[in-house]
C-alpha positions in Angstrom: -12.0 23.3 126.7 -9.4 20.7 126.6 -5.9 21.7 128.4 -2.8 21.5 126.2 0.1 19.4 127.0 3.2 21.4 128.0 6.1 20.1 125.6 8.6 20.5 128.6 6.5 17.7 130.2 5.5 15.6 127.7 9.3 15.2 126.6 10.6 14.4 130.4 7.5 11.8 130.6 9.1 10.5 127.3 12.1 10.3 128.7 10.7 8.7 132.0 8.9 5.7 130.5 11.9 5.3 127.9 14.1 4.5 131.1 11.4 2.7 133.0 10.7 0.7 130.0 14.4 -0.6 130.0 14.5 -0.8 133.9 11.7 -2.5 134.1 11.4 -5.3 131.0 7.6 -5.3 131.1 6.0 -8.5 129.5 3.6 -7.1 126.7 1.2 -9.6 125.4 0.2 -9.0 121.7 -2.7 -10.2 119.5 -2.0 -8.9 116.5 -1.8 -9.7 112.8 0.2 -12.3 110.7 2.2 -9.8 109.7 3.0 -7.6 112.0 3.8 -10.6 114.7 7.7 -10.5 114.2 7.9 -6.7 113.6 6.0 -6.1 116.9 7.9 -8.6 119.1 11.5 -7.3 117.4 10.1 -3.4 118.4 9.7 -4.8 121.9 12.8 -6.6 122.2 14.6 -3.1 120.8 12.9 -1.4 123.8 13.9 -4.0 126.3 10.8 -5.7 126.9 9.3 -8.6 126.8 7.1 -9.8 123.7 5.0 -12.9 123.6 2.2 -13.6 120.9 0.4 -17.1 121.6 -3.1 -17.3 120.5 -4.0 -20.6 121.9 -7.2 -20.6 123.8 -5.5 -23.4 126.1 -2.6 -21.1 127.2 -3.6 -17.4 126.1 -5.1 -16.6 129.8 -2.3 -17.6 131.7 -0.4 -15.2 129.6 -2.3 -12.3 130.0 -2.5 -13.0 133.6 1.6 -13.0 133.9 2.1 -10.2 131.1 2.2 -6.3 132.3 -0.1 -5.0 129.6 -2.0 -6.3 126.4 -2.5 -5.5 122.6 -5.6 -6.4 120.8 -4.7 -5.5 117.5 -7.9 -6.6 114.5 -5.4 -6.8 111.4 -6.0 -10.4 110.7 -9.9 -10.7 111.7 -10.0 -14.0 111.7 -12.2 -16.5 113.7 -8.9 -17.9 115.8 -7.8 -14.1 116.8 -11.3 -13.1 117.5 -11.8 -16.2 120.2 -8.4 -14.9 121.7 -9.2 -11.6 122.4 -12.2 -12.5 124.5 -10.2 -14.9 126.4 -7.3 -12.3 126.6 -9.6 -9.7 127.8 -11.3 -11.7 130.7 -7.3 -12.4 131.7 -6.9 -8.7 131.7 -9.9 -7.3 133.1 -9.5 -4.7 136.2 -6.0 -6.2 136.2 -3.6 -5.1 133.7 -4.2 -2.2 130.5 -4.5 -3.2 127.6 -4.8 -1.1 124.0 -7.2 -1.5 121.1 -5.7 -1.3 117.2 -9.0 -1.4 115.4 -7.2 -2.3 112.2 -9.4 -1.2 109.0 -12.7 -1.2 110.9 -13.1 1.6 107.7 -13.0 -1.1 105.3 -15.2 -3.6 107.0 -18.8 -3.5 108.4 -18.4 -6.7 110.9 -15.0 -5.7 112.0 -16.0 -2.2 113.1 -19.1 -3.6 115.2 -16.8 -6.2 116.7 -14.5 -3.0 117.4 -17.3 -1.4 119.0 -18.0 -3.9 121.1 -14.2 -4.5 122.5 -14.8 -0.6 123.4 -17.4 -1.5 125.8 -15.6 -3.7 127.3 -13.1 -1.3 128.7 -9.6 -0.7 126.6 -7.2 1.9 128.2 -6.3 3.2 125.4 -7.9 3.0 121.5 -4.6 3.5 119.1 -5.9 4.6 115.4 -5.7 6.7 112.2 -8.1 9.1 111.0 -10.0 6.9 108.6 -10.5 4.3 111.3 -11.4 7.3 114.0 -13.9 8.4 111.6 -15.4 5.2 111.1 -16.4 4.5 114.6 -16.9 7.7 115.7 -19.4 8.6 112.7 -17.4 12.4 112.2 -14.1 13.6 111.1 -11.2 13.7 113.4 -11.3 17.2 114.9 -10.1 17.4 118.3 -14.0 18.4 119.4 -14.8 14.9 118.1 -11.9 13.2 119.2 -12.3 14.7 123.1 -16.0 13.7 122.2 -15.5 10.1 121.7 -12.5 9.9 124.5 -15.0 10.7 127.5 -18.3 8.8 125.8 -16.1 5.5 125.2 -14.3 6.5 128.6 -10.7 5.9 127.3 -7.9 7.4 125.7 -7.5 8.4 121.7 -4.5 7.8 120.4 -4.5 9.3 116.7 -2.2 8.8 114.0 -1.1 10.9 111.3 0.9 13.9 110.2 0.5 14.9 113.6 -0.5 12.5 116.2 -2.9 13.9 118.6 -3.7 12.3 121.7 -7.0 13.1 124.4 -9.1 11.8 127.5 -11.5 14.2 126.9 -9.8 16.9 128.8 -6.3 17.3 128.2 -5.4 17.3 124.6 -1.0 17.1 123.0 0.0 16.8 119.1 3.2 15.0 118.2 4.8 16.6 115.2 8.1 13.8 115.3 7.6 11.2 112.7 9.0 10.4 109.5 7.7 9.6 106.1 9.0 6.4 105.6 6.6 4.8 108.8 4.0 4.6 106.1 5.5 2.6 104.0 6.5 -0.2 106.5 4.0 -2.8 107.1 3.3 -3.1 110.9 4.3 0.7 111.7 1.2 1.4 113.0 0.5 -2.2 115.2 4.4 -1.9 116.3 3.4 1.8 117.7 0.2 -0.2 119.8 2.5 -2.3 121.0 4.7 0.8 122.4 1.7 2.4 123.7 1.0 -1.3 125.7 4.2 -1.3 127.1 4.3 2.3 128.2 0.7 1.3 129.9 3.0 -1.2 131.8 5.4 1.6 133.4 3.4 4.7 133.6 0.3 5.2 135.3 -1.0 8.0 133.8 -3.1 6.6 130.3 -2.8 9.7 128.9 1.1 10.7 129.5 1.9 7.0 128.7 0.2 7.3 125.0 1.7 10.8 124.6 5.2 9.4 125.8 4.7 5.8 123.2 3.9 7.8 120.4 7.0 10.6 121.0 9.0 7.5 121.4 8.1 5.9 118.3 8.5 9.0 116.7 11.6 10.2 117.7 12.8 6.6 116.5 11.4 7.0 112.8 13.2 10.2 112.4 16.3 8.8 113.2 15.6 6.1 111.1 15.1 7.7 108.3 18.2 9.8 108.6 20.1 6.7 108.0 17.7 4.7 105.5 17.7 4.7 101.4 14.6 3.4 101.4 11.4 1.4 103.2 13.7 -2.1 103.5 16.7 -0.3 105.3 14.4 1.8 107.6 12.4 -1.6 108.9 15.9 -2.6 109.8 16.9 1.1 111.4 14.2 1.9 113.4 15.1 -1.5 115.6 18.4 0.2 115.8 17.1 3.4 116.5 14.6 2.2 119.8 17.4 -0.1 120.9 20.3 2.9 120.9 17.8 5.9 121.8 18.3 7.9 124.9 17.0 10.4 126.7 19.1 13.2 126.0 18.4 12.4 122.3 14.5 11.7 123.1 14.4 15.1 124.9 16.2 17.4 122.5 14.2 15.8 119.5 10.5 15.6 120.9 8.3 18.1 118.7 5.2 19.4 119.8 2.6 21.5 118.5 -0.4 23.7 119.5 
């Protein structure tokens, strides 16, 4: 059976990687998609760390070799992004994390085997919704299957949705914070990967760093959307909200559930 997370600790881990994130500046290295490049890098920035997004094959290694973690993010599955992540996983191999966004692997038969094979090759952390979770896993997203397909593909699940739900295969939280509006934002999603890579950076512990990214970004779109008429003015408030959140405001918000 899969141990709950204790919301007293999962909000002081949020609160832990917020202020290591910000102490710390960690260089996150993203491959991601056309459109989510400036979203992602500004999310970063907000946080205070350090975005770059070069897909050169002549460069991309030594980035990944200077950077603190990496996103592999399959939203634009084109040939140029494809070579990059190879070389960008060689760079990170045994040396830094790095997280997995299989972007619509549901919609596309080529993109979820090319998904499948990044898996094997060893991501810290695979950040998804339930239709891509479903996809690759072949079942629903129950917390049997997701614990399942945590300890078979030997990382960490980190599901989106209503309520996130993060596993390893033995320890299991939910993340109730959230707002509606993050669905309705391009990039929401590949900007929460990008959270989840830098938390990698500062926290040890794959599992508490997912659970602490995804509280974060949570905790951000609810204040967002306190303040926003509408999906235009929350893209510009959540920056505001990630660059302004502290950790009194982080702990009294963080919502858990059983």
């Amino acid at each position: 059976m899969q141990a709950p997370a204790a919301p007293n600790d999962v909000a002081e881990n949020a609160c832990a990687a917020l202020e290591q994130l910000r102490a710390n500046a960690p260089r996150v290295h993203c491959i991601t998609n056309a459109v989510a490049q400036n979203f992602t890098a500004n999310v970063l920035l907000s946080l205070g760390c350090v975005p770059s997004m070069t897909l050169s094959p002549e460069e991309i290694s030594g980035f990944v070799a200077g950077s603190d973690a990496l996103l592999v993010n399959l939203g634009t599955f084109d040939a140029e992004r494809r070579e990059a992540a190879g070389l960008a996983i060689d760079a990170a191999a045994k040396k830094i994390p790095w997280v997995l966004d299989p972007v619509f692997v549901d919609r596309s038969a080529q993109r979820a085997d090319f998904a499948r094979t990044l898996i094997g090759r060893g991501p810290a952390v695979v950040r998804l919704n339930r239709a891509e979770f479903a996809a690759l896993a072949g079942t629903d997203a129950t917390t049997g299957a997701l614990a399942a397909f945590a300890r078979e593909s030997k990382t960490v699940i980190g599901l989106s949705g209503e309520t996130d739900l993060v596993g390893d295969g033995v320890r299991i939280a939910r993340v109730a914070n959230g707002h509606a509006l993050m669905s309705r934002v391009t990039a929401m999603g590949c900007a929460a990967s990008a959270i989840t890579a830098a938390c990698l950076a500062v926290e040890p512990d794959t599992f508490v760093a997912t659970v602490a990214a995804l509280v974060i970004a949570g905790v951000a779109g609810e204040l967002a959307g306190e303040k926003a008429q509408g999906p235009g003015s929350f893209a510009v408030a959540i920056l505001d909200a990630l660059y302004n959140l502290d950790v009194a405001t982080l702990k009294t918000r963080a919502r858990m559930t059983a």
